[in-house]
N, C-alpha and C positions, 0 to 999 in steps of 0.2 A: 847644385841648383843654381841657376843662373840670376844674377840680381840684376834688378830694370828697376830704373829711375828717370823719371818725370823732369823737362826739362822747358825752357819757353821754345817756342818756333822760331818766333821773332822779338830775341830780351832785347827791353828795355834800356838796356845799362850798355848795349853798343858795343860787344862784346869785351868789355872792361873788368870782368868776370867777376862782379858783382851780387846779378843773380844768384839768389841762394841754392839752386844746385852747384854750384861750383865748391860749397863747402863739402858735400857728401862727395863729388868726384875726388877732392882733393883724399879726404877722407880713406877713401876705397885705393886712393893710388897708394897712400903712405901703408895702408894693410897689405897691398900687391894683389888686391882682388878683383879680377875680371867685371864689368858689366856694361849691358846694355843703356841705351838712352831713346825713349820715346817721346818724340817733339810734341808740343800742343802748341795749336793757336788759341789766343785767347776765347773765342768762342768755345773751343773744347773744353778749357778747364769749367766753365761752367755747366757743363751737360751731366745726366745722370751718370753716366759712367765714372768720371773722374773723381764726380762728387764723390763718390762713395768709398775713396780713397777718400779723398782731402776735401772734408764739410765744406770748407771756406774758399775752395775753389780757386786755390795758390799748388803753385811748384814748391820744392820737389815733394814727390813721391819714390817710396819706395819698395819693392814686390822681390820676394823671394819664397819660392814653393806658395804656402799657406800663410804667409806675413806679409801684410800689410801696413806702413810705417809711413805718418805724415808729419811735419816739423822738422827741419831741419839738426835744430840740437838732441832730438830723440831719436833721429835716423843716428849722426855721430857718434851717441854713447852706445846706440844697441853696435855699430860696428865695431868702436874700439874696447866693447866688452867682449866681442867673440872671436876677434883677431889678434895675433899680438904685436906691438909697436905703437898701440897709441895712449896705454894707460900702463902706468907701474905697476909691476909686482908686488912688491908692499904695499899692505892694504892700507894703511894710511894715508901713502903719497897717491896712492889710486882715488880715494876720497877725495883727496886736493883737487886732485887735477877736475876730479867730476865739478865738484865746487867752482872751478873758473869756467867750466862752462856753461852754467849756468850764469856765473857773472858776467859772461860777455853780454848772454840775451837777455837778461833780465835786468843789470844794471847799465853797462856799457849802453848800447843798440839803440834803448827808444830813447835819450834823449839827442841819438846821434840821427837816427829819422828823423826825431820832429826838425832835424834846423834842414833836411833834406825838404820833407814837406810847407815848412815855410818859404824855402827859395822857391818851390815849382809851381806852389798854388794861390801862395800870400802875397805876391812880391805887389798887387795891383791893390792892395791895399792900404788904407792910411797909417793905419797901426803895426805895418809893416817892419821895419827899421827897430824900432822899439822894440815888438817882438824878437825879431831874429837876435837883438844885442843882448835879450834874458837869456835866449835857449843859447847863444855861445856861450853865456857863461855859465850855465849847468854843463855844460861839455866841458871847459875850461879845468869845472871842478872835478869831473871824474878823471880827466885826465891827469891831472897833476896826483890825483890819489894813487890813479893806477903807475905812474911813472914814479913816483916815492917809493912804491912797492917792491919793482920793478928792479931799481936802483943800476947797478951796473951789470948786474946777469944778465945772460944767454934768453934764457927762458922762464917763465912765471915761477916753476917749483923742480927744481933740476934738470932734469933730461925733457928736452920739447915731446908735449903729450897734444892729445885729444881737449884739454884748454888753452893751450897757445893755437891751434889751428884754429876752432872757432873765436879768440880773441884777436887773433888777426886778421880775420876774416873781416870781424868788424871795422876794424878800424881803419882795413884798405879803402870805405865809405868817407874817410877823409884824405885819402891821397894827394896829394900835391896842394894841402889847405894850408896856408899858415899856422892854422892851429893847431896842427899837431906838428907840421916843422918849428914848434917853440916848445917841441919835450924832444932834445935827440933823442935819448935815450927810446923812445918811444917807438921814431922815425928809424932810426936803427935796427929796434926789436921786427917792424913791419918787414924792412928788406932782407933780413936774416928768414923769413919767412917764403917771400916772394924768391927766395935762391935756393930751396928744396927742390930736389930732382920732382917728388913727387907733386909740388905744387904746379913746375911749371908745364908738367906732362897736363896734371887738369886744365891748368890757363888754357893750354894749345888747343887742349880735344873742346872747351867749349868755345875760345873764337873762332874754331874754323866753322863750327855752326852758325857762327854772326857772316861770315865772309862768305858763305855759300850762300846764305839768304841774299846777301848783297851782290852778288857776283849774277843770279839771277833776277835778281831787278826787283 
């Protein structure tokens, strides 16, 4: 059965491969599994049809046969529960790995959006500056938790799974910030990521979607 995933027409993110489908393609490359990508323009995501995949009217989506899969980190676990290379054998370290990916989106993520949404939305505000210097330091603090954790391994819990991909994922949202070049260890664990055949097979197959948009104006 052939899997299709939902992608922007024209992201946001400038093809910096940000957008959250770039998780499920990485995803799919590291299983070796074929699939298609159907573009939306933001008017599409909000139409009936798409809705009915994804209530919320966000990318990605996911289609295979009679599945239909919307969120990011639940597309991920459903692939690397049915392929193998992205969750361990041992049922324990498999549990782990589920458990950081859940840490990425639910612990890491929102307080690494909110200082995204303070710079693009707040910046005209007076409470601006003040703002932003709390949310850096809820980031400040998870980072340092997750870098203590971290320490000098490879990857979160032995072998790179299905919670280093989405934990990486996250944290490429700070790329080239001071804030994370003040945990190497952290800024290290990202480029160890960014140097997977399969991540950079995804990077490519979703800029060239930015550079075709842009190449036709």
């Amino acid at each position: 059965m052939t899997i299709t995933i939902t992608a922007f027409e024209r992201s946001p993110d400038r093809g910096r491969g940000l957008a959250r489908d770039m998780r499920v393609r990485w995803a799919l490359e590291e299983a070796a599994q074929p699939y298609d990508v159907r573009l939306l323009s933001f008017k599409a995501m909000k139409e009936p049809a798409h809705l009915a995949l994804q209530p919320f009217g966000q990318i990605p989506t996911y289609e295979e046969g009679d599945l239909a899969l919307f969120e990011s980190g639940a597309i991920i676990l459903h692939i690397a529960e049915h392929h193998p290379g992205l969750l361990p054998d041992d049922k324990n370290a498999r549990a782990r790995a589920i458990a950081w990916i859940f840490a990425a989106v639910s612990t890491m993520e929102p307080v690494i959006v909110d200082r995204e949404t303070a710079r693009f939305e707040e910046g005209k505000e007076s409470w601006y500056e003040e703002h932003l210097a709390h949310v850096e330091r809820r980031i400040r603090k998870r980072l340092g938790e997750l870098s203590a954790r971290l320490g000098d391994a490879e990857w979160l819990d032995g072998n790179f799974s299905a919670g280093d991909l989405q934990m990486i994922s996250v944290l490429l949202r700070l790329k080239g910030s001071e804030i994370l070049r003040d945990y190497p260890n952290l800024s290290a664990y990202v480029e160890r990521g960014e140097a997977r055949t399969a991540y950079r097979r995804a990077f490519a197959a979703q800029k060239a979607v930015f550079l075709a948009v842009s190449a036709g104006g």
